[in-house]
Structures are given as C-alpha cells and as structure tokens.
ROPAKE-879543 format. One line per 5 residues: number of its first residue (from 1); for each residue z, x, y of N, C-alpha, C. Coordinates in Angstrom, 3 decimals. Atoms other than C-alpha are relative to their C-alpha. Layout:
N
NUM = Z,X,Y,Z,X,Y,Z,X,Y ~ ... $
end
This chain:
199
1 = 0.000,0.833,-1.184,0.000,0.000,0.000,0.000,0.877,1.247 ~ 0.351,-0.259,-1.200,-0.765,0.884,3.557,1.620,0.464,0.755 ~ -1.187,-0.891,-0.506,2.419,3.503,4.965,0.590,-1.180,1.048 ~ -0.964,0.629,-0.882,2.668,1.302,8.070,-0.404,-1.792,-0.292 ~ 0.047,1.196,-0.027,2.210,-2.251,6.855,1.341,0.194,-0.504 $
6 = -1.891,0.167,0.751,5.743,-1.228,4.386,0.927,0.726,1.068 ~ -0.475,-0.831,-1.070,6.859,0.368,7.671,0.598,-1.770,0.576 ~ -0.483,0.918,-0.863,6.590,-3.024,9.566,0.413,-1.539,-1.041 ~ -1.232,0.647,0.706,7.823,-5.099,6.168,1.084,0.279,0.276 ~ -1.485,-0.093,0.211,10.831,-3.495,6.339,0.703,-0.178,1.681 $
11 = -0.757,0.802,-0.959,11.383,-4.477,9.977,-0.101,-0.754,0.174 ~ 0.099,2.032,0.225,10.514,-7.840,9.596,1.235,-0.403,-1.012 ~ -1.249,-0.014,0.441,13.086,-7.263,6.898,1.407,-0.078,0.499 ~ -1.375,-0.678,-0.987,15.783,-5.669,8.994,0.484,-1.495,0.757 ~ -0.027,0.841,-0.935,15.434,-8.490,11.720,0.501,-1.212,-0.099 $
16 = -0.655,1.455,0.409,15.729,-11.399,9.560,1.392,0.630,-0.757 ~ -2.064,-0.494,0.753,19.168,-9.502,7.751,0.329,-0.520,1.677 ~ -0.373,0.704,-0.770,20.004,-9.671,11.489,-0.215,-1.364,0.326 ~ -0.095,0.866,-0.428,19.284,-12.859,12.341,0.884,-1.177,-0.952 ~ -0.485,0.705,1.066,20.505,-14.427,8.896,1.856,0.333,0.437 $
21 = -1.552,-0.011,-0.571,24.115,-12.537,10.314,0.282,-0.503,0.797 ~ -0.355,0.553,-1.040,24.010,-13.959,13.216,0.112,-1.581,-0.136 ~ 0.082,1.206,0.398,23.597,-17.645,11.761,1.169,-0.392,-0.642 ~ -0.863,0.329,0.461,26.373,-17.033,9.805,0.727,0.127,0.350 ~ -1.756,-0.043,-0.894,28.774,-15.919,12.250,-0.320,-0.835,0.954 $
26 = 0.207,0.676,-1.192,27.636,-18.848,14.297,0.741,-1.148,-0.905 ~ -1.029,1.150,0.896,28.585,-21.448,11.403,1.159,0.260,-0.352 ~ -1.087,-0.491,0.470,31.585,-19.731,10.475,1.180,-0.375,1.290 ~ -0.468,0.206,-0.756,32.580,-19.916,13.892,0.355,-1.524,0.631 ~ 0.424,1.443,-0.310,31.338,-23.694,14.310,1.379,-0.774,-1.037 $
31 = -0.553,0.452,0.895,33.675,-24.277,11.071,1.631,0.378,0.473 ~ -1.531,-0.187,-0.294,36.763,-22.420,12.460,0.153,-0.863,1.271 ~ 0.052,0.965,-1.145,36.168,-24.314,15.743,0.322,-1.689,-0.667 ~ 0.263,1.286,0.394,36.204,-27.548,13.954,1.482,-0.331,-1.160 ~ -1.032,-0.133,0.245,39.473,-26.582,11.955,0.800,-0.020,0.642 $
36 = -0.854,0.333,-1.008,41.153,-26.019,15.046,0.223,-1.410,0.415 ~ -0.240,1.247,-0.277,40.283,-29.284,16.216,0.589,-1.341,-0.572 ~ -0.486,1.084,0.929,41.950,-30.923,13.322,-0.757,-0.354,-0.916 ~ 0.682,0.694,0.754,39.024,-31.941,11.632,-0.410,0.761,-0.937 ~ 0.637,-0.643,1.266,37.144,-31.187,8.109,-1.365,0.460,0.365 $
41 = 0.922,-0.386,0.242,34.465,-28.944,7.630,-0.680,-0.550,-1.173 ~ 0.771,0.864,0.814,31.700,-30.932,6.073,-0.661,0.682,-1.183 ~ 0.948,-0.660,0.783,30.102,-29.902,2.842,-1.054,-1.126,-0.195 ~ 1.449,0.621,-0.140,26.685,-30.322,2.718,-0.371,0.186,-1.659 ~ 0.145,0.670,1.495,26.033,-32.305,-0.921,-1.794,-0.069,-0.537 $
46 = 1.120,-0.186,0.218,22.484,-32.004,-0.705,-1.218,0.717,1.027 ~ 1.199,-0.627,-0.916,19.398,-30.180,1.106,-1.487,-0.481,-0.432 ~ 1.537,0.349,-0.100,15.881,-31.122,1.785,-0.940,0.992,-0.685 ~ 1.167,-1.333,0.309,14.301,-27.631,1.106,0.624,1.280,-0.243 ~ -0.792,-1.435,-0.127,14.853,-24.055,0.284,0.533,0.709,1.084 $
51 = -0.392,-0.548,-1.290,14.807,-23.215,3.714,1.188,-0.415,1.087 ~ -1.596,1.276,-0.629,17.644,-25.724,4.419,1.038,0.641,-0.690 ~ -1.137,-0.208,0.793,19.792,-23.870,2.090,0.374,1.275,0.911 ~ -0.454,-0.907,-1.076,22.437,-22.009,4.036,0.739,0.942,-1.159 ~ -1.048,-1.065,1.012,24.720,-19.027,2.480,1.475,-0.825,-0.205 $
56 = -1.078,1.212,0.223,27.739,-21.811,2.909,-0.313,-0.397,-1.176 ~ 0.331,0.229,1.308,25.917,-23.697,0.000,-0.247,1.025,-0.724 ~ -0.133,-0.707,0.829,25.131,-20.894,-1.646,1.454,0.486,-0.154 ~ -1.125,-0.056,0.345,28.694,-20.308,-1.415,1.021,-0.715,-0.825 ~ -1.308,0.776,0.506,30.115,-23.410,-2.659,-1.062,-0.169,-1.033 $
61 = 0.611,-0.544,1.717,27.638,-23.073,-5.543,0.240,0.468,-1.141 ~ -0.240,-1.544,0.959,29.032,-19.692,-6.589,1.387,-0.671,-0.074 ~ -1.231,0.725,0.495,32.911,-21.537,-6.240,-0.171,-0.939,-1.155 ~ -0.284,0.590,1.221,31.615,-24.109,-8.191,-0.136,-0.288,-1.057 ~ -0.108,-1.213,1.769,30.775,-21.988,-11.321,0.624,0.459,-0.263 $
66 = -1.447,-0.949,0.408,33.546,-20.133,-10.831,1.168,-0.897,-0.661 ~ -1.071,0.848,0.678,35.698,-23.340,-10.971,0.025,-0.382,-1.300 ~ 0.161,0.130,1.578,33.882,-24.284,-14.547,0.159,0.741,-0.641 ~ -0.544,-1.377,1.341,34.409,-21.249,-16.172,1.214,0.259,0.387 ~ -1.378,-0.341,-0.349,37.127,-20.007,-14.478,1.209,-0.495,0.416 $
71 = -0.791,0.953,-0.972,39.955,-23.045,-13.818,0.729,0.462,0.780 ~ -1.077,-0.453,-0.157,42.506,-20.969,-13.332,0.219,0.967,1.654 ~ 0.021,-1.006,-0.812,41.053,-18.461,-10.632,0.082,-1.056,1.511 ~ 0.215,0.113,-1.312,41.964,-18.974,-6.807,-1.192,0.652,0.754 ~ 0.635,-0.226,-0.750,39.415,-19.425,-4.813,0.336,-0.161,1.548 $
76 = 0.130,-0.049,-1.500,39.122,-18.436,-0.909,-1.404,-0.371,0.990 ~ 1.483,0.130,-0.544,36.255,-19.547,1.402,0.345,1.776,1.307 ~ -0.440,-1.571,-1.430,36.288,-15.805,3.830,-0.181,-0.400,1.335 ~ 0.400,-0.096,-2.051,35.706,-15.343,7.366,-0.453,0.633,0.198 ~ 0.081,-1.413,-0.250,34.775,-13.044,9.517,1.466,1.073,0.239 $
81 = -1.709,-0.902,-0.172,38.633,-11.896,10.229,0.026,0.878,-2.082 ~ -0.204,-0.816,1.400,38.545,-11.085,6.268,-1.025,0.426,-0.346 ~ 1.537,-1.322,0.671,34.843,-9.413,6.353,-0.569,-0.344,-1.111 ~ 0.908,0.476,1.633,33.792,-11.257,3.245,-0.212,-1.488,0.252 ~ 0.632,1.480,0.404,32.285,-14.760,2.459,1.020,-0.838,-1.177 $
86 = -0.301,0.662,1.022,34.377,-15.257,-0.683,0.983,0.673,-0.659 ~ -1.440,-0.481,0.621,37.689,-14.251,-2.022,0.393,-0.608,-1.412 ~ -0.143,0.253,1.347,38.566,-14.437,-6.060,1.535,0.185,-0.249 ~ -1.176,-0.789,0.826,42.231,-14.001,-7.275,0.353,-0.523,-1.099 ~ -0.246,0.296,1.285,43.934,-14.413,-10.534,1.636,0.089,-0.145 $
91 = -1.022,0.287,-0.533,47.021,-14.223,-8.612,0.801,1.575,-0.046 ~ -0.127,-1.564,0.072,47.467,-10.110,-9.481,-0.804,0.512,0.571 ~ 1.298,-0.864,-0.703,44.541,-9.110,-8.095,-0.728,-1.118,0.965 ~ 0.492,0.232,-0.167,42.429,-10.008,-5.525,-1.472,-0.005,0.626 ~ 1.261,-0.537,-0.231,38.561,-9.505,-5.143,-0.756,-0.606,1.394 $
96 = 0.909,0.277,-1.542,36.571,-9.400,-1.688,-1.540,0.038,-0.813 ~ 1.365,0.142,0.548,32.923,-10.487,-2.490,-0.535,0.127,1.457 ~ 1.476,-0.041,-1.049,29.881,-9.461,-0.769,-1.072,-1.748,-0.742 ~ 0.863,0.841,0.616,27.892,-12.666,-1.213,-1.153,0.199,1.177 ~ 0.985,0.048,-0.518,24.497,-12.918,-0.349,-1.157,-1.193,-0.404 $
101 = 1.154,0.713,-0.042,21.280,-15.557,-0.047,-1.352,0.692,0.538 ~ 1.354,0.105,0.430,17.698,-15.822,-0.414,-0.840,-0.973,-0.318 ~ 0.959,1.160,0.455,15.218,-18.244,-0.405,-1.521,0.995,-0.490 ~ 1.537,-0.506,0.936,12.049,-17.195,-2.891,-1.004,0.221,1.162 ~ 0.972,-0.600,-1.076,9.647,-15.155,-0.984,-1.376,-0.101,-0.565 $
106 = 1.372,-0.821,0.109,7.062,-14.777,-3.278,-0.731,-1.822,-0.955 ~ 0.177,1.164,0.472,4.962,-18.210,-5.125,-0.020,0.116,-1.401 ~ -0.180,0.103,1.378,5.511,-19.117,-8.728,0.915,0.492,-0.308 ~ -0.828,-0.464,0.551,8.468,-17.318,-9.520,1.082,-0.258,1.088 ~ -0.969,-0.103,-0.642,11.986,-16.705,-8.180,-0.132,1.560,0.657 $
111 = 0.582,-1.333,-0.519,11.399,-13.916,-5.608,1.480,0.147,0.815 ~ -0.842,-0.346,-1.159,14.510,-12.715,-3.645,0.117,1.157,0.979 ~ 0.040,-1.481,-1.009,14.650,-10.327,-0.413,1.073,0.026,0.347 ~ -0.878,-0.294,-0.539,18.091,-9.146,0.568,0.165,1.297,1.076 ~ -0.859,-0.983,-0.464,19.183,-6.485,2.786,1.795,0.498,0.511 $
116 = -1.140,-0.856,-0.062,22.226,-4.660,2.643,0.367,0.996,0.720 ~ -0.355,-1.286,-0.828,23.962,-2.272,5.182,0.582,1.029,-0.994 ~ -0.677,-1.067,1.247,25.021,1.091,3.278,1.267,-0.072,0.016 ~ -1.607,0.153,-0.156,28.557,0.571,4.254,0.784,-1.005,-0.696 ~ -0.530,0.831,1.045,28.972,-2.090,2.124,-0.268,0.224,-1.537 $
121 = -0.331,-1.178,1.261,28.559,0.348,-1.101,1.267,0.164,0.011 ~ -1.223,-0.777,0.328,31.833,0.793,-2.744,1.160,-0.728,0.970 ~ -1.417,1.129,-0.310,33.737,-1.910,-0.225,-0.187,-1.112,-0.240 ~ -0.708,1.538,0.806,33.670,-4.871,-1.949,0.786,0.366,-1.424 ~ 0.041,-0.040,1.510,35.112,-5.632,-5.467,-0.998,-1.358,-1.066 $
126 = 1.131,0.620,0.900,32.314,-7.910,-6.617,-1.159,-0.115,0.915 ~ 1.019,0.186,-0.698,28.847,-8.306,-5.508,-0.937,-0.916,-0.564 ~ 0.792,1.164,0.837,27.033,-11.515,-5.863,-1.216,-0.291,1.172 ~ 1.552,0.283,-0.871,22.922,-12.347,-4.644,-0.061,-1.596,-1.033 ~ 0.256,1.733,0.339,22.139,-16.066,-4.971,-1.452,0.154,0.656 $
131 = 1.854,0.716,-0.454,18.047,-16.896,-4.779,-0.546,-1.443,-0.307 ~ 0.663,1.331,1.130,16.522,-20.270,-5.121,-1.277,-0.114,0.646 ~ 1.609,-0.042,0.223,13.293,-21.435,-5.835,0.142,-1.027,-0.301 ~ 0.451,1.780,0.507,12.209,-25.025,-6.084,1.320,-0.451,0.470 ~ -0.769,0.402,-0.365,15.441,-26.718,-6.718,1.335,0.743,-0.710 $
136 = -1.025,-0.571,0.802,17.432,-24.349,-8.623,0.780,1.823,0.849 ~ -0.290,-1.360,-0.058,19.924,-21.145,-8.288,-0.194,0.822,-0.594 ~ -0.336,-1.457,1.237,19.823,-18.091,-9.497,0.434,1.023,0.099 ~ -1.075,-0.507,-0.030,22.743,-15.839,-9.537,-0.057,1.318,-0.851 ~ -0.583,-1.807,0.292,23.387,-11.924,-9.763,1.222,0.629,0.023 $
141 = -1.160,-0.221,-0.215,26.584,-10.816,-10.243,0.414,1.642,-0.284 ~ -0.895,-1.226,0.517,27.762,-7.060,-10.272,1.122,0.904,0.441 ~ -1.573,-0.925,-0.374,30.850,-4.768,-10.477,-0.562,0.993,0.970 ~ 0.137,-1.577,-0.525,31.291,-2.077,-7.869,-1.101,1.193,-0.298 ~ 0.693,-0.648,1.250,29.891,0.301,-10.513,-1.374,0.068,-0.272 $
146 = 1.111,0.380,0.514,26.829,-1.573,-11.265,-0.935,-0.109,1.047 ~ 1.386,0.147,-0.874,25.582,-2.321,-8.096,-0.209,1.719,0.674 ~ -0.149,-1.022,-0.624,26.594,1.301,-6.890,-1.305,1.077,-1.147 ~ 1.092,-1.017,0.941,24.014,2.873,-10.025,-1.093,-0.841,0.523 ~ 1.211,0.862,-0.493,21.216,0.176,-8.622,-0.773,0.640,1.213 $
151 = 0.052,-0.714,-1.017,21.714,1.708,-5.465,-0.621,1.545,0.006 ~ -0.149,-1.194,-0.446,21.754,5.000,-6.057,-1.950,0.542,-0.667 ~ 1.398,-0.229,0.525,18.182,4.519,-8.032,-0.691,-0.195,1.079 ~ 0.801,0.105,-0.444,16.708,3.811,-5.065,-0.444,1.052,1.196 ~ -0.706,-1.392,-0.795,15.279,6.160,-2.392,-0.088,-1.084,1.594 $
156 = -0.443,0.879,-0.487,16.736,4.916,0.349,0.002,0.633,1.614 ~ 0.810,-0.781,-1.349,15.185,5.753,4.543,0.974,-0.363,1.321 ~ -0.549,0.942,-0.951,17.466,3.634,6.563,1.789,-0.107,-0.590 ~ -1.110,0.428,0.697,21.017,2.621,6.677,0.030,-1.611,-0.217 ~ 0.289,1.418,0.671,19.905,-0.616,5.630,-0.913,-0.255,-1.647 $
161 = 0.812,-0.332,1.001,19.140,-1.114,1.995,-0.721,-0.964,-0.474 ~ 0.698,0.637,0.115,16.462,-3.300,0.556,-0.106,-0.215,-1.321 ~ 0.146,0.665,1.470,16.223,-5.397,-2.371,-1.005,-1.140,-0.253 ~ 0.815,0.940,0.400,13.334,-7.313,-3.935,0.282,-0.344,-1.254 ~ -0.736,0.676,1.426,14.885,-9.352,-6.868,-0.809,-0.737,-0.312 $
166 = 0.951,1.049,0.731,11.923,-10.929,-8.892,0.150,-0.454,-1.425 ~ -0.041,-0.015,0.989,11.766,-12.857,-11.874,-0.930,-0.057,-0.978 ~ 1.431,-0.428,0.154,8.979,-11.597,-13.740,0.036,-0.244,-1.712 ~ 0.146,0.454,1.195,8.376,-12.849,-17.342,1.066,0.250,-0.464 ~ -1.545,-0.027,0.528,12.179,-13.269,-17.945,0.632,1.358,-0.165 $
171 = -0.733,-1.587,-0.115,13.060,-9.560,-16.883,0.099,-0.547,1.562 ~ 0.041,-0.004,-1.439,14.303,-9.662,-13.104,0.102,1.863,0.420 ~ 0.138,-1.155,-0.541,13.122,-6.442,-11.699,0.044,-0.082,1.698 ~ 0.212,-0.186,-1.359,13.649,-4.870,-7.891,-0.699,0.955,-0.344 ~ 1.600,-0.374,0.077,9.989,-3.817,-7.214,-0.015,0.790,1.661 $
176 = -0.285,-0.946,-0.913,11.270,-2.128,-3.874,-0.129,1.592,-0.386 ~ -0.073,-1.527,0.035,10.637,1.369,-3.230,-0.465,0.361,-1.198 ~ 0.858,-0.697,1.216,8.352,2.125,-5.993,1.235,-0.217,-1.404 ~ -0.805,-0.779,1.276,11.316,1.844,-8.881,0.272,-0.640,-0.856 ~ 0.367,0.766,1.076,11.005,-0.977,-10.699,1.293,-0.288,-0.397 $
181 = -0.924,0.075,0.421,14.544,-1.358,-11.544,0.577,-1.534,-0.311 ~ -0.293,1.091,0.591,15.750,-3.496,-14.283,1.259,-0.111,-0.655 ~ -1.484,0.494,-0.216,18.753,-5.873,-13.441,0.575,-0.956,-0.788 ~ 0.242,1.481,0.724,18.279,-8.783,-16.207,0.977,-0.004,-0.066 ~ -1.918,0.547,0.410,22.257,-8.245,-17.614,0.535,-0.093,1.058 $
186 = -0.928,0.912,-1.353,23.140,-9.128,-14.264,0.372,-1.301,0.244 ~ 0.187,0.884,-0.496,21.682,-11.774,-13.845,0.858,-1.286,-0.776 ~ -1.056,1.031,1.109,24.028,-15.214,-14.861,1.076,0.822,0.153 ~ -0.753,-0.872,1.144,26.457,-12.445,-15.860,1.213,-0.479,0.601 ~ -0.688,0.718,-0.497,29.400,-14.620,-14.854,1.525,0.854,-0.336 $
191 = -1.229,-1.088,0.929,32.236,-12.439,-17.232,0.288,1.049,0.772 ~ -0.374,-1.265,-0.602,31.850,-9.966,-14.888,1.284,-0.125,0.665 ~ -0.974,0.337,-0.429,34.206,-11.456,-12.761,1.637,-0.045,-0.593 ~ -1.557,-0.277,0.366,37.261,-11.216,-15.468,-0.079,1.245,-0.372 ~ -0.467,-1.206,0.080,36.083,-7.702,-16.391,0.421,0.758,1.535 $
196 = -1.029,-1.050,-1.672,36.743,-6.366,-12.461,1.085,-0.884,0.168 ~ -1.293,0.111,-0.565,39.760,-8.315,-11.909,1.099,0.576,-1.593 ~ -1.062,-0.818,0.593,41.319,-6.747,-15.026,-0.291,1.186,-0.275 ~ 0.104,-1.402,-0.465,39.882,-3.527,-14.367,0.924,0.524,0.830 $
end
C-alpha cells in the first residue's frame, strides 16, 4: 500500500480515538451531572444502528456477561476520577479495565479499529475490545500478559497503538502493521477474568 495513504489512515485513526474520548468524557460527565441532580442515568435498552452504539452499551453488555457467568463478582460502572470504564471485584481483589468499542469498519465480516495510547500497557488489570457488526457483539478479553505479548509483536511509530481486529474465516487476526497476529483464544475468552483476579 501507498507509504502516505497508511500515513493519513493512521491519522484519521488517531483523530477519531480522540474524538471517541472526548464523547465519552462528555457522557460520563452528562451522567455524573444527572446523578447530582438526583436523578437516574438512563440505560439505553435498544439502538437503531451500529453507529448508535455508544461504549456505555458496550459497557453494560460486558456487565451483563459478567453478571451470567459471574453472579458473585462486583461490578463498578468507572469514571473519569477512577481512569477506567469498568471495575471487577471478587471482594479481594479488584480489577481496573481498559474497555474499548468499535463499530465494524470493514463489509461482511466483523472488522474492529481501536487505538490505544502506550501508557495504557501494563496499567490496567484486564483488557476488554467490544466490536459489533449487524446486530451482534463481539468480545476480546485479555490479561495484562496477553495483551502486553500482542503489543509487543507489533512495530509500533507513534505513542498511539493501532489495532485492526478482523474476523476472517473464524480466526480473528490484527492485519495492522504488516503482522498478522493471531488473537482467536481471546476472543469470548470470558475465564480470563477469574484467572487475573486469582492471579
């Protein structure tokens, strides 16, 4: 591919990571504003389109898988005061999640684009990517560990890192940066969540 067309992908990339942060510290803020005032923050029970789907729903998505498998685990919705989206405990431990969204970039399949700042390597204790496509999720879940060897496969130009999560004849490969890297036991991988909190 053409040096500066993947030059000006990846700031078309960059731009929407910013703007996708800025959306969410606008609802986050809209939601603590609306707590103050006494009142409930509304969950939104259904969406029109992929592009209607906010990281909120993808949040209360990922809670409420966690709640079916997991009854037992406390869940937190985050903030920005606690730097995460999503808090796990088991009442001994408790895990800061990086969560992330994606609406399918690419047609026919489940395509996800994330970006990641490098600084969030190695500070969370779970890392979860949510993509949907049509009308469904589809959920990545990895330890510290796992996403930190993902990482380190890639070569990496920016302090912003880039992820193309496709699902390509039932292998999900990131097709970023030339490396093809294949994440399939991630994907679903829901267990992860009781091996890092009793890690």
């Amino acid at each position: 591919m053409d040096k500066n067309f993947l030059n000006l992908m990846s700031i078309v990339g960059e731009l929407s990571g910013e703007i996708t942060k800025i959306k969410e510290e606008l609802e986050n803020m809209r939601n603590e504003l609306e707590v103050l005032k006494g009142g409930q923050v509304m969950k939104i029970e259904s969406v029109e389109n992929e592009d209607s789907i906010t990281v909120s729903n993808a949040r209360d998505y990922v809670m409420e898988q966690i709640k079916i498998r997991f009854p037992n685990l406390k869940l937190t919705k985050g903030s920005q005061k606690l730097g995460t989206k999503l808090t796990i405990s088991n009442n001994e431990k408790t895990l800061r999640v990086l969560l992330k969204k994606s609406r399918s970039h690419r047609n026919g399949y489940p395509s996800g684009w994330f970006t990641v700042n490098e600084d969030a390597v190695g500070n969370y204790d779970l890392y979860i990517f949510v993509i949907t496509f049509e009308d469904d999720f589809y959920t990545i879940l990895l330890s510290p560990s796992q996403f930190e060897r993902w990482v380190n496969a890639k070569k990496i130009t920016s302090e912003n890192i880039h992820f193309y999560m496709n699902l390509i004849n039932g292998k999900w490969i990131d097709d970023r940066d030339d490396v093809n890297y294949n994440f399939t036991a991630s994907a679903e991988n829901w267990s992860i969540i009781e091996e890092v909190l009793k890690g």
